[in-house]
Biotite code that builds the C-alpha atoms (Angstrom):
import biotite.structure as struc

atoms = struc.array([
    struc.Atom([-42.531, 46.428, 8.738], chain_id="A", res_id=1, res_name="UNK", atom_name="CA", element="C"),
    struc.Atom([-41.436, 43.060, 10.138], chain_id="A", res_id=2, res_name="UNK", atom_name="CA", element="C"),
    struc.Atom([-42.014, 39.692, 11.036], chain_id="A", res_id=3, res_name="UNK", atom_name="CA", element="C"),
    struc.Atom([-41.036, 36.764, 13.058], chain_id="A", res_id=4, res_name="UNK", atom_name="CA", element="C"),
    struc.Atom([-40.933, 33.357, 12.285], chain_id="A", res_id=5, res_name="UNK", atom_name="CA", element="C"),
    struc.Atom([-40.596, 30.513, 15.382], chain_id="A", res_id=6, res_name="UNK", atom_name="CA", element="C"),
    struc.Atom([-39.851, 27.108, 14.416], chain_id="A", res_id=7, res_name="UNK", atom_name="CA", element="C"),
    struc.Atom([-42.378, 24.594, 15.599], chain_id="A", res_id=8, res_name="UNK", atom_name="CA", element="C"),
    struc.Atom([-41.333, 21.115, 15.095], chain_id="A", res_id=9, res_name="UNK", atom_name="CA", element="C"),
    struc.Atom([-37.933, 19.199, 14.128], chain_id="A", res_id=10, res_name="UNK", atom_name="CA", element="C"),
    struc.Atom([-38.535, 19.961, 10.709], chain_id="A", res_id=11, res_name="UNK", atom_name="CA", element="C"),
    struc.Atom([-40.231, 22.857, 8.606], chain_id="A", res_id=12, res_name="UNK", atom_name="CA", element="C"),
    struc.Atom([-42.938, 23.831, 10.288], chain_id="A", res_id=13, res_name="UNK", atom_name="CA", element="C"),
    struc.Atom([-42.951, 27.691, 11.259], chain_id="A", res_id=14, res_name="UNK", atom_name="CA", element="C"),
    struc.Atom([-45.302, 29.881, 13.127], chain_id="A", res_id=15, res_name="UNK", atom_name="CA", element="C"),
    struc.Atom([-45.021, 33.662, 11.739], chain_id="A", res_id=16, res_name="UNK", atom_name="CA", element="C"),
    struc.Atom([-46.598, 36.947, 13.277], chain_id="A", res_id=17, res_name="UNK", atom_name="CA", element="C"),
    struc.Atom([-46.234, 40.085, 11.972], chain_id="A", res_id=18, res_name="UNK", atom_name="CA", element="C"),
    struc.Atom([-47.753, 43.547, 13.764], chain_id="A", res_id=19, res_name="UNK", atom_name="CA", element="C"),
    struc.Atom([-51.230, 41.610, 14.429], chain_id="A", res_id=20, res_name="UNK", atom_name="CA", element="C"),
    struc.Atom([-49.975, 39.045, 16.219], chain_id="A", res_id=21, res_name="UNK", atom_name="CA", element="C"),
    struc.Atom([-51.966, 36.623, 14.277], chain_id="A", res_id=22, res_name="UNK", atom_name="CA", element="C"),
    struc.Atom([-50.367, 33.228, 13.327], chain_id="A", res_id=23, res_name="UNK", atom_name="CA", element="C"),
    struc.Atom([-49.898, 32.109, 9.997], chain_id="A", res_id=24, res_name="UNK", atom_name="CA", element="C"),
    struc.Atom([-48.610, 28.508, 9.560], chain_id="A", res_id=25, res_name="UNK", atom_name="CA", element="C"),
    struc.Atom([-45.507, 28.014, 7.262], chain_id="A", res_id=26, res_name="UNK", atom_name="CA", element="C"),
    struc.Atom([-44.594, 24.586, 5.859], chain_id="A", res_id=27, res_name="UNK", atom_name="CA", element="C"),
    struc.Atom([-42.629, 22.879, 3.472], chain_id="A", res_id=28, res_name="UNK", atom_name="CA", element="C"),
    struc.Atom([-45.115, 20.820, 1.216], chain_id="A", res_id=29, res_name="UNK", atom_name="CA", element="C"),
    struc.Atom([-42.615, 17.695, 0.965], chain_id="A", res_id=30, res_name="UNK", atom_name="CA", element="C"),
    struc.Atom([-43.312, 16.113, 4.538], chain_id="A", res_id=31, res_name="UNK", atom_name="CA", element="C"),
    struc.Atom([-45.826, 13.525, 5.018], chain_id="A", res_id=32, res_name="UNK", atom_name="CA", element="C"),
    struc.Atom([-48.360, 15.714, 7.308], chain_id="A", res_id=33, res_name="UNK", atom_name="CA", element="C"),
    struc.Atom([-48.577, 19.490, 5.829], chain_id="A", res_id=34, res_name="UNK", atom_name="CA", element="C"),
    struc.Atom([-49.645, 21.892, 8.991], chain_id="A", res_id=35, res_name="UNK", atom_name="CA", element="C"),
    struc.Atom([-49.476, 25.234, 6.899], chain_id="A", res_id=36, res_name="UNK", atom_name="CA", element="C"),
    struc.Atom([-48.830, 26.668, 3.406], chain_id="A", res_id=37, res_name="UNK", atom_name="CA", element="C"),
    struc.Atom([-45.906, 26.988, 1.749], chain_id="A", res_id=38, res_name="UNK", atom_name="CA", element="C"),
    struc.Atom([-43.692, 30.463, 1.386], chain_id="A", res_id=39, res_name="UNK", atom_name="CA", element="C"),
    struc.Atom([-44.848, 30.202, -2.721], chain_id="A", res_id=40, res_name="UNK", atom_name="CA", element="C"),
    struc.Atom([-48.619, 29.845, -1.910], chain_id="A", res_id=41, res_name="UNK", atom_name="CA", element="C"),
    struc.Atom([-48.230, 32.384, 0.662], chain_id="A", res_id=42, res_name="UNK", atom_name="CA", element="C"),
    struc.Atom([-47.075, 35.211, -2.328], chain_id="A", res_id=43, res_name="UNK", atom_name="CA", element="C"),
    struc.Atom([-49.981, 34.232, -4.404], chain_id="A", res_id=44, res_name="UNK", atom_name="CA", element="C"),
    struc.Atom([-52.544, 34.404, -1.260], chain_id="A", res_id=45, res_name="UNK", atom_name="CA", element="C"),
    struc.Atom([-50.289, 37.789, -1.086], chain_id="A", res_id=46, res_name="UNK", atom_name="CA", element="C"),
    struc.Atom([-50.976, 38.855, -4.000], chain_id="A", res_id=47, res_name="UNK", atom_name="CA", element="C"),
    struc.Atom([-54.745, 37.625, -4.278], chain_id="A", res_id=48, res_name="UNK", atom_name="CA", element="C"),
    struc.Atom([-55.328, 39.509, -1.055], chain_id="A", res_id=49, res_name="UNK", atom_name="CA", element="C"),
    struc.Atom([-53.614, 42.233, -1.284], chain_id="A", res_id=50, res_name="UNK", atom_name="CA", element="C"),
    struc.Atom([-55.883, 43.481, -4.557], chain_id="A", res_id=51, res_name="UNK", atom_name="CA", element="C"),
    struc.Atom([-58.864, 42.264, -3.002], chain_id="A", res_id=52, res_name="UNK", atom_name="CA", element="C"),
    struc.Atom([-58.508, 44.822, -0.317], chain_id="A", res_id=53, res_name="UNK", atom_name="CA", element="C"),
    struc.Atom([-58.115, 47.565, -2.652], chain_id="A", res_id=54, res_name="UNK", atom_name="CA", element="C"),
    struc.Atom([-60.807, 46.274, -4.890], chain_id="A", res_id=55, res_name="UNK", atom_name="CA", element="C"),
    struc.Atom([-63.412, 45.948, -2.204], chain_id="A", res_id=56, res_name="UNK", atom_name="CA", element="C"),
    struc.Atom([-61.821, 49.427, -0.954], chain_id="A", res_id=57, res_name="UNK", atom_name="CA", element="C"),
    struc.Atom([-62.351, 51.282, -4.381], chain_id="A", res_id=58, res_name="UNK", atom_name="CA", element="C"),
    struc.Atom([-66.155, 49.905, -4.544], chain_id="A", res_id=59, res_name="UNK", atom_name="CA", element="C"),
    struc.Atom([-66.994, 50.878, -1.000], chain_id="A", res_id=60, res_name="UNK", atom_name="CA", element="C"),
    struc.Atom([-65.967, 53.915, -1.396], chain_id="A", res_id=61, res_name="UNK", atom_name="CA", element="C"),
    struc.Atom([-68.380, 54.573, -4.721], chain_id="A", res_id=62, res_name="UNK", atom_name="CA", element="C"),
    struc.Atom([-70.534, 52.716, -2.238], chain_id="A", res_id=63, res_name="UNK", atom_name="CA", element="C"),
    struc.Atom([-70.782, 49.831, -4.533], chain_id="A", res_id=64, res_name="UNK", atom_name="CA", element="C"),
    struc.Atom([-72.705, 47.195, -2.471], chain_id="A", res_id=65, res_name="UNK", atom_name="CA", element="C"),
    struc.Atom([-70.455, 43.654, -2.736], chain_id="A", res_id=66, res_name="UNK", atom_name="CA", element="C"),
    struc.Atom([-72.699, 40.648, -2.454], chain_id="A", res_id=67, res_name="UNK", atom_name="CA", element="C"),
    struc.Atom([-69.756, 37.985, -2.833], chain_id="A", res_id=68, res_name="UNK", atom_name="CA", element="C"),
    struc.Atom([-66.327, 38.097, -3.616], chain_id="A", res_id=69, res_name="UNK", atom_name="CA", element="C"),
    struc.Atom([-64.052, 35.152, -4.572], chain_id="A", res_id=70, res_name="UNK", atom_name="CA", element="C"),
    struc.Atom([-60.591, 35.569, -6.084], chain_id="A", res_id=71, res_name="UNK", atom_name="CA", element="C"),
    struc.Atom([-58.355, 32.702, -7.580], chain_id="A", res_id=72, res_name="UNK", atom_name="CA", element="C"),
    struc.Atom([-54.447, 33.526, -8.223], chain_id="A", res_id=73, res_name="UNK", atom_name="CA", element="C"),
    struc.Atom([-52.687, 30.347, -10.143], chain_id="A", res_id=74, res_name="UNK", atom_name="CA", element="C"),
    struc.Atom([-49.015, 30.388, -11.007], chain_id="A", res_id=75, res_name="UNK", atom_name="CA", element="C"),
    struc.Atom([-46.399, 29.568, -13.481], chain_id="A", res_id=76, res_name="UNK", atom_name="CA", element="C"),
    struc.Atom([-42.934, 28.733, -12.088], chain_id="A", res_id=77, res_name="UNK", atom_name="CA", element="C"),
    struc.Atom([-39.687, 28.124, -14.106], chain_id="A", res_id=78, res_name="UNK", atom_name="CA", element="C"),
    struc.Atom([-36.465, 26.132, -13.320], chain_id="A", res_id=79, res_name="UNK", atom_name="CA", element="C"),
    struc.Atom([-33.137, 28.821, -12.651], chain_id="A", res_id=80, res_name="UNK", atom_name="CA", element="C"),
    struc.Atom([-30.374, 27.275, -11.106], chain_id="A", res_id=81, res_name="UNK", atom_name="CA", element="C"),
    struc.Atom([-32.061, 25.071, -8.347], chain_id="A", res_id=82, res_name="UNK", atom_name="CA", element="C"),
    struc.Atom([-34.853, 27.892, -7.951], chain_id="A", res_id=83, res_name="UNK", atom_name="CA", element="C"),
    struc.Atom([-38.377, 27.778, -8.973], chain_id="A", res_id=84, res_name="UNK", atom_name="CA", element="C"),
    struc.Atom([-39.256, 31.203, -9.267], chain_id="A", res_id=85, res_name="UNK", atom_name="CA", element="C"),
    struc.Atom([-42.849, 32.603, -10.349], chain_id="A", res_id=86, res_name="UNK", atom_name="CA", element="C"),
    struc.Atom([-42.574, 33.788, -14.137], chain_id="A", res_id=87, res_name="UNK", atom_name="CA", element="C"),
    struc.Atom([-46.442, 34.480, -14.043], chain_id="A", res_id=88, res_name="UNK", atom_name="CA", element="C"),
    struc.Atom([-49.643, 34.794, -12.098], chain_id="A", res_id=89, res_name="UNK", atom_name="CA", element="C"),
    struc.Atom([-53.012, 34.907, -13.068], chain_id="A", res_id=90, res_name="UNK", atom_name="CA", element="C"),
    struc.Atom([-55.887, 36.395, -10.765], chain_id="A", res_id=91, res_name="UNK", atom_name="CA", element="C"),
    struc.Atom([-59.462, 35.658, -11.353], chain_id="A", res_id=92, res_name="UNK", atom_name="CA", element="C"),
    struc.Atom([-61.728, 38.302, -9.680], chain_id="A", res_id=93, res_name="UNK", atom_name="CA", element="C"),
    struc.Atom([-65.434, 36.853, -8.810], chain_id="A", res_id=94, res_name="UNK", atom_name="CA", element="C"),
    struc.Atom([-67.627, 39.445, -8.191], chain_id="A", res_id=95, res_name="UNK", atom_name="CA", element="C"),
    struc.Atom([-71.240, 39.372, -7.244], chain_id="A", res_id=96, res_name="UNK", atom_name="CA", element="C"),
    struc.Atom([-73.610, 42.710, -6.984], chain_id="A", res_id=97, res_name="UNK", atom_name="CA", element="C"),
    struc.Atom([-75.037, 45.266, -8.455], chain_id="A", res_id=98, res_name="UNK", atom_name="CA", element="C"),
    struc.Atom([-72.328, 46.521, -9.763], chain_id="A", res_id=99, res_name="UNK", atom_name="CA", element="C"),
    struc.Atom([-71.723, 48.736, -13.089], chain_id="A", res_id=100, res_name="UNK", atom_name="CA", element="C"),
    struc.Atom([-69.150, 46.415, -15.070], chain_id="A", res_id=101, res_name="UNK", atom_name="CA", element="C"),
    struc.Atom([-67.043, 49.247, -16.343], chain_id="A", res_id=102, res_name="UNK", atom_name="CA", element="C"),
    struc.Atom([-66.185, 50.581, -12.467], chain_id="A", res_id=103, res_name="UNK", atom_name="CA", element="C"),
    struc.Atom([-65.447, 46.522, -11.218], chain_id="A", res_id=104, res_name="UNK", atom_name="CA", element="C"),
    struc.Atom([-63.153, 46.370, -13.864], chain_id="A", res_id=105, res_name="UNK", atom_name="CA", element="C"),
    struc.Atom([-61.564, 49.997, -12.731], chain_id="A", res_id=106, res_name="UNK", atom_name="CA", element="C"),
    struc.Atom([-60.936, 48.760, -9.536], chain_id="A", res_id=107, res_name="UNK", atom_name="CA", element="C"),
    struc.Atom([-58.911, 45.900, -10.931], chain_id="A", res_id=108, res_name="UNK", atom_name="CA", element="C"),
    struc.Atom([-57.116, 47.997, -12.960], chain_id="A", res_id=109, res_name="UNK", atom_name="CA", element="C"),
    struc.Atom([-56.309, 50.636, -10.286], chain_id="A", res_id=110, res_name="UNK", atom_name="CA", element="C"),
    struc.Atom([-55.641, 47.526, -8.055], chain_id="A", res_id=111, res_name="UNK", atom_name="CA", element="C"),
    struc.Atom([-52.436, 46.119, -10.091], chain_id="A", res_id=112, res_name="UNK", atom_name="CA", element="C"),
    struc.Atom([-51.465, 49.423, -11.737], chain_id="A", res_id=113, res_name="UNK", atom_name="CA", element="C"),
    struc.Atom([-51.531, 52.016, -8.783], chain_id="A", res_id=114, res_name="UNK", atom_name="CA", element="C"),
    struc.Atom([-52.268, 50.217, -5.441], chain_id="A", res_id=115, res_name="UNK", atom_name="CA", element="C"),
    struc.Atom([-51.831, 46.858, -4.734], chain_id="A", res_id=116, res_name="UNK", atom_name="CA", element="C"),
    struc.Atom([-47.610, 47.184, -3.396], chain_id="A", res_id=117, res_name="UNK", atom_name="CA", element="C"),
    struc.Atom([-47.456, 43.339, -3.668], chain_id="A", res_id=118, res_name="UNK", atom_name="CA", element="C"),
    struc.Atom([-48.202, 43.174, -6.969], chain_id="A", res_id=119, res_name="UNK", atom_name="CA", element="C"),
    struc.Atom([-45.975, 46.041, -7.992], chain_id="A", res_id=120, res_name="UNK", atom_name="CA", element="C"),
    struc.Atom([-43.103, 44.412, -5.562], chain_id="A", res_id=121, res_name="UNK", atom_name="CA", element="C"),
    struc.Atom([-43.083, 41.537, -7.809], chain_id="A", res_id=122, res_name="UNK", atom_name="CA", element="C"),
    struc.Atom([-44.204, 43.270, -11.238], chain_id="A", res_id=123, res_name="UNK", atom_name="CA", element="C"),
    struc.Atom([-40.636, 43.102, -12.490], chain_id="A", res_id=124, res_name="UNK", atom_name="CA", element="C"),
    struc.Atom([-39.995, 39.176, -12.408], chain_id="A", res_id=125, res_name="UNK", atom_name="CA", element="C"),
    struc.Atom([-43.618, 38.293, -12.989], chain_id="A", res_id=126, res_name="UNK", atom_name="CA", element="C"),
    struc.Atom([-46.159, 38.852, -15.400], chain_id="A", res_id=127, res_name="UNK", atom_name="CA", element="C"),
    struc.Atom([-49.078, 39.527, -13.637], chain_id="A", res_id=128, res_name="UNK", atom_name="CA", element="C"),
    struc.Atom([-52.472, 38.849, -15.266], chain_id="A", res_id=129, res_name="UNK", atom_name="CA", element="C"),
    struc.Atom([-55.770, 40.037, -14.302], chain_id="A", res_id=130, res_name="UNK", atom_name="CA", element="C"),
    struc.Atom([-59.667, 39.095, -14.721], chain_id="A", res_id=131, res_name="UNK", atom_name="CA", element="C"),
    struc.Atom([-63.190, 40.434, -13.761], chain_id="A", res_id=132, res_name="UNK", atom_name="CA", element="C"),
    struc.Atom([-66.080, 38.143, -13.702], chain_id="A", res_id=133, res_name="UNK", atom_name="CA", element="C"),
    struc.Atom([-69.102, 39.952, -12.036], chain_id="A", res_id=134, res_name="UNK", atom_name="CA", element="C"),
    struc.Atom([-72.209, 38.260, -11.905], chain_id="A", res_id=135, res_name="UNK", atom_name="CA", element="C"),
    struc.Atom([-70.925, 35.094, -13.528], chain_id="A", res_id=136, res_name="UNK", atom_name="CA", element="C"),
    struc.Atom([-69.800, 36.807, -16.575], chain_id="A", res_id=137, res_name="UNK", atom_name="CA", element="C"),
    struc.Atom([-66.500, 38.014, -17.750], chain_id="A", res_id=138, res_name="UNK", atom_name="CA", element="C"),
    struc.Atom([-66.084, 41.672, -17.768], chain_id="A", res_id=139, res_name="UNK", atom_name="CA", element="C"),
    struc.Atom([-64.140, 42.890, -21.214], chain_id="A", res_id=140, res_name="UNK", atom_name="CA", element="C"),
    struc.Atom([-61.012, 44.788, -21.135], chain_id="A", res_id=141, res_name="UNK", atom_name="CA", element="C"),
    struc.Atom([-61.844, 48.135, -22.641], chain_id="A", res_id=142, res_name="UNK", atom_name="CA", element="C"),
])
């Protein structure tokens, strides 16, 4: 896998492509005019992506019919050395559907556990948290 990354401007504004070809704006959030996100929110839109794939995956494939899906990924960073690092994340899975609770919250699990390889990339610096609302309501942990 690779990517490239083309500088746009004087100052931090990058264009990167990967294998697609599709552009995906890089910036650095201090400047006064912001034309793309920043390498942090990009691993939490990595990470918030990367499981909703394999959620939506797991349920198609039970052909589970997905009316709306929504996913929020917040995180915590700490101070080491002049890095920020991400000590934890917490996703928030909105599901809507006719969906059995126990197999939405299955495909989470499988998600972070098995399949999701950003996730598990960063599993060893960062406590990654997980929740399933379906249907407006929070589904238990078993």
């Amino acid at each position: 896998m690779k990517v490239t990354l083309e500088r746009k401007n004087k100052d931090y504004l990058f264009e990167a492509k990967g294998a697609s070809g599709v552009p995906v704006m890089i910036d650095n959030k201090t400047g006064d005019v912001v034309q793309g996100s920043s390498p942090m929110e990009l691993l939490l839109m990595g990470v918030g992506g990367c499981s909703a794939i394999d959620i939506i995956s797991i349920l198609k494939k039970q052909k589970l019919e997905i009316d709306s899906y929504h996913v929020e990924v917040e995180g915590d960073r700490k101070e080491v050395g002049g890095a920020k690092p991400f000590e934890a994340m917490r996703v928030h899975v909105y599901l809507e559907g006719d969906i059995p609770p126990a197999k939405a919250l299955r495909a989470a699990q499988l998600s972070f556990e098995k399949y999701c390889s950003v996730s598990i990339t960063l599993q060893a610096g960062v406590d990654i948290s997980y929740k399933v609302f379906l249907n407006g309501e929070e589904v238990e942990q078993i």
